[in-house]
N, C-alpha and C positions, 0 to 999 in steps of 0.2 A: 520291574520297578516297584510293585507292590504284591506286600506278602501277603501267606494265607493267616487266618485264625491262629493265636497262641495254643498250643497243648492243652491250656488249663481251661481250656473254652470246651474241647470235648470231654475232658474229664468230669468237669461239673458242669454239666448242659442242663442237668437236673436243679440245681441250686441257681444255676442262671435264669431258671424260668424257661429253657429253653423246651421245645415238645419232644422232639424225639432226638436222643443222641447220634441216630444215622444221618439226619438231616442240618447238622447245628449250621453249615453255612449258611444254607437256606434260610434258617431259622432265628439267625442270629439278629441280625438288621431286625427284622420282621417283631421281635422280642423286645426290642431296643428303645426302637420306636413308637413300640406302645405303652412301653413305662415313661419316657420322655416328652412325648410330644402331651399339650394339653388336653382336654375331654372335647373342648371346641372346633379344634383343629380334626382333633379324632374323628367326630364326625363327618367332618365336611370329606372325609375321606385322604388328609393331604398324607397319610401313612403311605399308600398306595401310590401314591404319584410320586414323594420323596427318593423310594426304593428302588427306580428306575431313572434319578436325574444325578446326572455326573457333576462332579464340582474342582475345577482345577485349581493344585494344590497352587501354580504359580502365581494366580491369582489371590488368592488368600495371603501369599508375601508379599507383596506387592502392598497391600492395601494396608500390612502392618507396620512396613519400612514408612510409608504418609502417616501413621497414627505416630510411629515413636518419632519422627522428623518435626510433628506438630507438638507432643509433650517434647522434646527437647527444647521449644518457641524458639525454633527461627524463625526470624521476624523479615517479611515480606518487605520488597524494595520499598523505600521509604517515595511519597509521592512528591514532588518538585512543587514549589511556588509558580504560580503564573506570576507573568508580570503584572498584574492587575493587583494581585496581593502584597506585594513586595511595595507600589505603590502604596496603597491603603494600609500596611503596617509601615511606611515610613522608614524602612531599612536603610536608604540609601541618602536621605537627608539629615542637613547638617544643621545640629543646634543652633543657636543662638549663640548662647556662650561661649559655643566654642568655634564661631568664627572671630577668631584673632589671627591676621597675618604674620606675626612673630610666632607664634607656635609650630607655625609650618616651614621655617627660615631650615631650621636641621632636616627637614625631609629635601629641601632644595639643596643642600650640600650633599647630603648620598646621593640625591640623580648624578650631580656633577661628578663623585668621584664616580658612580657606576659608567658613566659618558665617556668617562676621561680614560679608562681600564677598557670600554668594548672599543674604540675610536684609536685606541693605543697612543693617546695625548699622553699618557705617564712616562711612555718610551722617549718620546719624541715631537719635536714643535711641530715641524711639518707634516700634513696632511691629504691626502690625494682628495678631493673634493669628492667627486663621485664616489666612490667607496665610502668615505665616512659620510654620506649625506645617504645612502644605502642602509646605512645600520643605525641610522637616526630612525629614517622611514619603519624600520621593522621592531629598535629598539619601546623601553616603558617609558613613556612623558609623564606621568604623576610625580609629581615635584618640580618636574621642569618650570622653568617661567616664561612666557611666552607673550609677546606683544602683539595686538592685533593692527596689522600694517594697511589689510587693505580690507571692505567690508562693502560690499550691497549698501548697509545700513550705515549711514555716516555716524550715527550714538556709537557705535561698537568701534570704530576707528580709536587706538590708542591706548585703548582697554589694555592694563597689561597686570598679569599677577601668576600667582603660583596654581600651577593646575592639581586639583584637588581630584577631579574625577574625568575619565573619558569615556563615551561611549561613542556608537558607529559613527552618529552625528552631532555629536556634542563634545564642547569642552566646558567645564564647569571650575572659574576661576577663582579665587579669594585676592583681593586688590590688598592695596597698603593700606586703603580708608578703611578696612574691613567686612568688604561688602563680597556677598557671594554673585557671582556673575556668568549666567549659560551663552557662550559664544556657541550659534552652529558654526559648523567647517565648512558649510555650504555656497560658496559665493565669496569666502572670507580668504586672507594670507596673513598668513604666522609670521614673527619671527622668534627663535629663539637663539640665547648668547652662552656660547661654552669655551669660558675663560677667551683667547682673542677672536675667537671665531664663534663668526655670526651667519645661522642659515635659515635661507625662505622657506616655510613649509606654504606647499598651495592646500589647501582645505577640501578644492573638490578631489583633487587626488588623494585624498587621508583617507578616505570615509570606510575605513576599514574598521571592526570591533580591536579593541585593544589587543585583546587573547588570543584574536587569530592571526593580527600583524607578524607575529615573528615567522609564520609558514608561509605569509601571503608570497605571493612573485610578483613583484614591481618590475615591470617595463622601463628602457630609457631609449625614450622617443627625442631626436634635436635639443641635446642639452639638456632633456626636465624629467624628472620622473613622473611617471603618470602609473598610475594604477592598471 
């Protein structure tokens, strides 16, 4: 795996500083090392110790392939937001200005035609309930509108407008007066209306994150979906 001395090393053992031309392997290192290493080093004797410690070449590549990997800068997985930050930067709340409930009227007609395309309403009027009340549950509600039919809290009863944002337990509405409005899902019933058909969502059965609803598996327990 490793060779001897070049030719030219016995040839000028004399010009290399080396002592004796019978001995250049010997001599070689030994030669090397005292023109290289510093006066400081020299002393403390590490000539001596060096000539006797092995050094693996695969190691040595190894350590080059991370130095060119770092001057090429790739750049280290970038770190996520908590949610604590996301709050305190404000990312997810909504101006002022631009709560206006007609601005949001064209996000309400792509839900419906997106409804009307998974629901197969564009094929045909009728319906099989269950099935398309299945791919409600797992379909996107942002832009749906959504009335709140039944509530714990008798304020939220009635509450109805275009849903702006969902999360696990939240619906986060804009009315027609322009007012933004956090309904939980919790304790509360939905409805929503997609052209003549109208269905119950139950809220404690919803409380799923929006991004995971479409892989979630919904159970149908006595006529109702339940989570």
């Amino acid at each position: 795996m490793y060779e001897g001395l070049p030719n030219f090393a016995y040839e000028h053992a004399s010009v290399l500083g080396l002592t004796s031309s019978l001995h250049v392997k010997d001599d070689f290192v030994s030669t090397f090392l005292q023109k290289s290493l510093p006066a400081t080093r020299l002393e403390k004797g590490e000539d001596g110790d060096i000539q006797h410690k092995f050094q693996m070449l695969d190691s040595i590549k190894k350590k080059s392939v991370v130095r060119d990997t770092e001057k090429r800068g790739i750049k280290k997985k970038a770190k996520k937001l908590t949610a604590k930050e996301k709050r305190k930067l404000k990312l997810f709340e909504i101006e002022k200005e631009d709560q206006k409930y007609e601005d949001y009227l064209p996000m309400h007609e792509l839900w419906l035609a997106y409804m009307r395309k998974t629901m197969g309403l564009d094929k045909r009027d009728d319906i099989n309930v269950q099935e398309s009340g299945m791919k409600l549950l797992k379909g996107d509600l942002h832009g749906s509108n959504l009335l709140v039919y039944k509530s714990r809290c008798p304020s939220y009863i009635g509450t109805a407008g275009i849903c702006l944002k969902e999360t696990k337990n939240m619906f986060t509405l804009i009315t027609k007066e322009n007012k933004v409005k956090c309904i939980p899902k919790l304790h509360s019933v939905f409805m929503v209306q997609i052209d003549d058909h109208v269905f119950t969502i139950a809220g404690d059965n919803f409380r799923v994150a929006a991004a995971k609803r479409s892989t979630h598996k919904f159970k149908s327990k006595g006529g109702q979906l339940t989570v």
